[in-house]
C-alpha positions as CSV (number, residue, x, y, z in Angstrom):
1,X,-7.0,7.4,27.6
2,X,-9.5,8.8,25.0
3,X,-9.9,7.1,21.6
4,X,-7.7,9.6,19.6
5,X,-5.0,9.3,22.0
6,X,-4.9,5.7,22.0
7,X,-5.1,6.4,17.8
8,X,-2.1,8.3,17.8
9,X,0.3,6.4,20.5
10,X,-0.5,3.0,18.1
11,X,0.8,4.6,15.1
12,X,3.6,6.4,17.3
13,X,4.5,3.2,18.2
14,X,4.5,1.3,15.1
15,X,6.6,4.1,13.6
16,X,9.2,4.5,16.4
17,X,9.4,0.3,15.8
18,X,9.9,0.8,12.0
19,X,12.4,3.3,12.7
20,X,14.7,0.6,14.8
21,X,14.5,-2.0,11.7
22,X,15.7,0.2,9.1
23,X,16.8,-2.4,7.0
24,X,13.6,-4.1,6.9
25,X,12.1,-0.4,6.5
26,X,14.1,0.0,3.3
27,X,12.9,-3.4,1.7
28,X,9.8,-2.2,-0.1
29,X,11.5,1.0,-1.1
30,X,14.8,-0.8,-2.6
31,X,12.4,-3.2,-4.4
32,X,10.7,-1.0,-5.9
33,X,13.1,1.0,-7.3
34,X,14.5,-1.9,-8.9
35,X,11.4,-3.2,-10.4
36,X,11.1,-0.2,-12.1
37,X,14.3,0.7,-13.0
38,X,15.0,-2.7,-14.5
39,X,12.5,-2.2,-17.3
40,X,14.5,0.5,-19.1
41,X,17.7,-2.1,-19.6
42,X,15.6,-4.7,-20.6
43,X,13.9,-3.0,-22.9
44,X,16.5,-0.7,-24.2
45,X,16.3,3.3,-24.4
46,X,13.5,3.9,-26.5
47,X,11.6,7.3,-24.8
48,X,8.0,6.4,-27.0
49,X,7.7,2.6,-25.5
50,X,9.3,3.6,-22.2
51,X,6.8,6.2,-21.6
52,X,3.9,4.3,-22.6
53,X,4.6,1.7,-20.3
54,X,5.9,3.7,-17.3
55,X,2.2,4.3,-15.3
56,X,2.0,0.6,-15.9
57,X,5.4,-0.5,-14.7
58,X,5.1,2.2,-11.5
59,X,1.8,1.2,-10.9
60,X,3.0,-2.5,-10.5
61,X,6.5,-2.1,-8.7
62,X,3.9,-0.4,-6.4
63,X,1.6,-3.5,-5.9
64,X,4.3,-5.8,-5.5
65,X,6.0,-3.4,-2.9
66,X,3.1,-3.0,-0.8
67,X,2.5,-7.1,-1.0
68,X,6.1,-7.4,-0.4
69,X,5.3,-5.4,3.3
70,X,2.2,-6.8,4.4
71,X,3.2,-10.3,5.9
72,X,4.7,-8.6,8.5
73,X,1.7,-6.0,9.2
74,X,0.7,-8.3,12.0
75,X,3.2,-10.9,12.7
76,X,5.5,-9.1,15.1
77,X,2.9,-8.4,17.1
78,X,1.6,-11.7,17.2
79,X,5.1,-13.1,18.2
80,X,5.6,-10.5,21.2
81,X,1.8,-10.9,22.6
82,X,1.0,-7.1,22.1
83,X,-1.5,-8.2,19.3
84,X,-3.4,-9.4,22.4
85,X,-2.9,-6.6,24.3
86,X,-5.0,-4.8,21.4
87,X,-8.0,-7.4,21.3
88,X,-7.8,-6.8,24.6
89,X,-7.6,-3.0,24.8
90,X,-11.0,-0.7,26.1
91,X,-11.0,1.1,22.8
92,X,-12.2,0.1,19.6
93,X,-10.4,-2.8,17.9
94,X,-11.1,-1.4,14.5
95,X,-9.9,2.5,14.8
96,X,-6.3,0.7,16.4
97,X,-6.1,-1.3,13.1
98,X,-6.4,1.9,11.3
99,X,-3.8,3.8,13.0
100,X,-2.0,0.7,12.4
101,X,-2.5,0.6,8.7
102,X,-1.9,4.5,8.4
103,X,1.5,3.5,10.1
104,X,2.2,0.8,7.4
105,X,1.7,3.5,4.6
106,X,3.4,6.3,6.3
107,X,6.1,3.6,6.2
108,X,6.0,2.3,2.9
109,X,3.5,3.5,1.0
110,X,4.8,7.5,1.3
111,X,8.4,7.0,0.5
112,X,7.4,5.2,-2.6
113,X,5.0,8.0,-3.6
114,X,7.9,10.6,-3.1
115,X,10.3,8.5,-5.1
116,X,8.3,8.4,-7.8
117,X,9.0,11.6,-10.1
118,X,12.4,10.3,-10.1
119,X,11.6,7.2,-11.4
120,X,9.7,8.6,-13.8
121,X,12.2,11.0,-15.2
122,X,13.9,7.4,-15.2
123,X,10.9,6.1,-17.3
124,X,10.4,9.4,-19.6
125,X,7.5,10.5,-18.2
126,X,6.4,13.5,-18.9
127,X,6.1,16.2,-16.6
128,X,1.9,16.3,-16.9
129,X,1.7,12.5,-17.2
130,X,4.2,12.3,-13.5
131,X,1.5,14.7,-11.7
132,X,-1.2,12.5,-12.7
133,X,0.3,9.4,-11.4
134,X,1.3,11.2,-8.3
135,X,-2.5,11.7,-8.1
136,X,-3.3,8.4,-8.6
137,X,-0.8,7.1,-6.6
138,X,-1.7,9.3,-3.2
139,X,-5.7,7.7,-3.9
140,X,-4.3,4.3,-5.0
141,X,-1.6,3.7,-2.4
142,X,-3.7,3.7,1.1
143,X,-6.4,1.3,-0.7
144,X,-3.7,-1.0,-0.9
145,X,-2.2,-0.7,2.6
146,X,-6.1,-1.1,4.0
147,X,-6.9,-3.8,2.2
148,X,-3.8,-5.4,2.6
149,X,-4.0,-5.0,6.5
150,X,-7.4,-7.2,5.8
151,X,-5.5,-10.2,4.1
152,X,-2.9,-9.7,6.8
153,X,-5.4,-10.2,9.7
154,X,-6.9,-13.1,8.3
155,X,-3.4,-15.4,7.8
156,X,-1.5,-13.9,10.8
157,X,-1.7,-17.2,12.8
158,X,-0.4,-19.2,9.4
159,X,3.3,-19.9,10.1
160,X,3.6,-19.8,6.2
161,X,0.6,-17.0,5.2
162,X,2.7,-15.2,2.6
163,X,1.4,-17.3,0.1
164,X,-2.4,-17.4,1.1
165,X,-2.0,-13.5,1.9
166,X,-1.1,-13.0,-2.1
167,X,-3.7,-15.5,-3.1
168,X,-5.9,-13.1,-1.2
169,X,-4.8,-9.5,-1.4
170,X,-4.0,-9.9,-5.8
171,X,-7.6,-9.9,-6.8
172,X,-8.3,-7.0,-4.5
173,X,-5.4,-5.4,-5.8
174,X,-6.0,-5.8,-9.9
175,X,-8.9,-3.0,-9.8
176,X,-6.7,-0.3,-8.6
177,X,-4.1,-1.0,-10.5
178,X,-6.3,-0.5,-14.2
179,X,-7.7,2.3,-12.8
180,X,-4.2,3.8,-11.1
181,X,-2.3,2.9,-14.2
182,X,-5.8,4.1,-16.6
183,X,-5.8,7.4,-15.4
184,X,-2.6,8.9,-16.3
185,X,-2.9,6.7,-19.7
186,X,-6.4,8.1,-20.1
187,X,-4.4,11.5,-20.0
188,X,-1.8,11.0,-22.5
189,X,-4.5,9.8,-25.0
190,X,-6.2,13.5,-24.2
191,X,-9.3,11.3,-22.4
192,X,-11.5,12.5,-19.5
193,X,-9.3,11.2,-16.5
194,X,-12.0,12.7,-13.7
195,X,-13.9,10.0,-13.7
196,X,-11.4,7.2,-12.8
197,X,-9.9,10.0,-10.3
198,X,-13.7,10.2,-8.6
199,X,-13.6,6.6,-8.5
200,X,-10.5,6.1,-7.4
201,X,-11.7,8.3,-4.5
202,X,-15.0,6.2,-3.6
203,X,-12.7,3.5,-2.9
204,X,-10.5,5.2,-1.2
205,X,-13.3,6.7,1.4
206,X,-15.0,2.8,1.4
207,X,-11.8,1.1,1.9
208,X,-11.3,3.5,4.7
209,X,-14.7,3.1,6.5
210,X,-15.0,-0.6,5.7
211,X,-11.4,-2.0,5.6
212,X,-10.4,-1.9,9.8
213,X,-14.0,-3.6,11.1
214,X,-13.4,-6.4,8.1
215,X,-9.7,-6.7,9.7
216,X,-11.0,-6.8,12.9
217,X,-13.0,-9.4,12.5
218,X,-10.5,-11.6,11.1
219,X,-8.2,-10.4,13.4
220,X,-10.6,-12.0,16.1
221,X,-11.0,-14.7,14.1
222,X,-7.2,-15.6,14.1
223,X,-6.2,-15.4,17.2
224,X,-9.3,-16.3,19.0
């Protein structure tokens, strides 16, 4: 089996899993509609202030989601042995974490990013300010699957790593959120918003290229 095919049958395989746990499939997704949605009844139907906050808000419920989904990145395969089977495996450890964490985003991270325009009609966003929070979104949302597959690695043998994994991943994740949630804000005040877009993208492409050998390594680390 060539490298690309081993590529592909990882992430076929941890879809086809995530597709017989629905219900743990839709926990991300139902909390983060209800983060977001909650914000409008607490703070009451006022368009100006919900629209100001809403990249904010969305940005957040995002975070939270995608923290919500990564203790599990590893730990089923941990439990059933296949996690060895990959340390194991003739092909390169990191491109299997990748397909791996391309699964996990597939999983959660897309569904979010296609239930956002509603939430933001929810929010009062307007129609300009929604596009560039998609953008942000689609450049923020792998970053935090990759790097959350790298605090994942490192605390899958912790029988209780969900808090260690948030100790880790929340200082990673701060950045892209002010620049996810700057961007579309930065547009609404009539700013330059290409800039934050370009660097949203350089981390994007070094989170890519860097994340699976760092998770790797810990992953080595672990369960060696």
């Amino acid at each position: 089996m060539d490298a690309s095919l081993a590529f592909f049958s990882v992430l076929k395989r941890d879809l086809q899993i995530a597709g017989r746990r629905r219900a743990e499939l839709a926990n991300p997704m139902v909390f983060y509609a209800i983060v977001v949605s909650l914000f409008p009844l607490a703070l009451g139907a006022e368009p100006a202030l919900l629209a100001r906050i809403a990249p904010g808000v969305i940005w957040v419920g995002a975070l939270l989601s995608a923290l919500l989904s990564m203790e599990g990145g590893f730990r089923s395969d941990y439990d059933d042995g296949s996690l060895e089977q990959l340390l194991l495996s003739p092909h390169p450890l990191p491109m299997l974490v990748a397909a791996k964490t391309w699964a996990h985003w597939l999983i959660s991270g897309l569904p979010m990013l296609l239930a956002t325009p509603v939430l933001a009609i929810l929010m009062g966003l307007p129609f300009a300010s929604t596009l560039l929070l998609l953008v942000s979104l689609l450049l923020g949302t792998p970053v935090l699957s990759l790097m959350g597959t790298v605090g994942a690695a490192f605390t899958v043998g912790l029988r209780r790593g969900g808090v260690v994994l948030s100790l880790i991943l929340l200082p990673l994740y701060v950045p892209v959120l002010i620049f996810g949630a700057g961007v579309v804000s930065y547009g609404v005040d009539g700013l330059p918003v290409t800039p934050l877009l370009y660097l949203m993208a350089a981390i994007l492409v070094l989170s890519t290229v860097l994340a699976p050998f760092a998770a790797a390594a810990a992953l080595r680390v672990s369960v060696g």
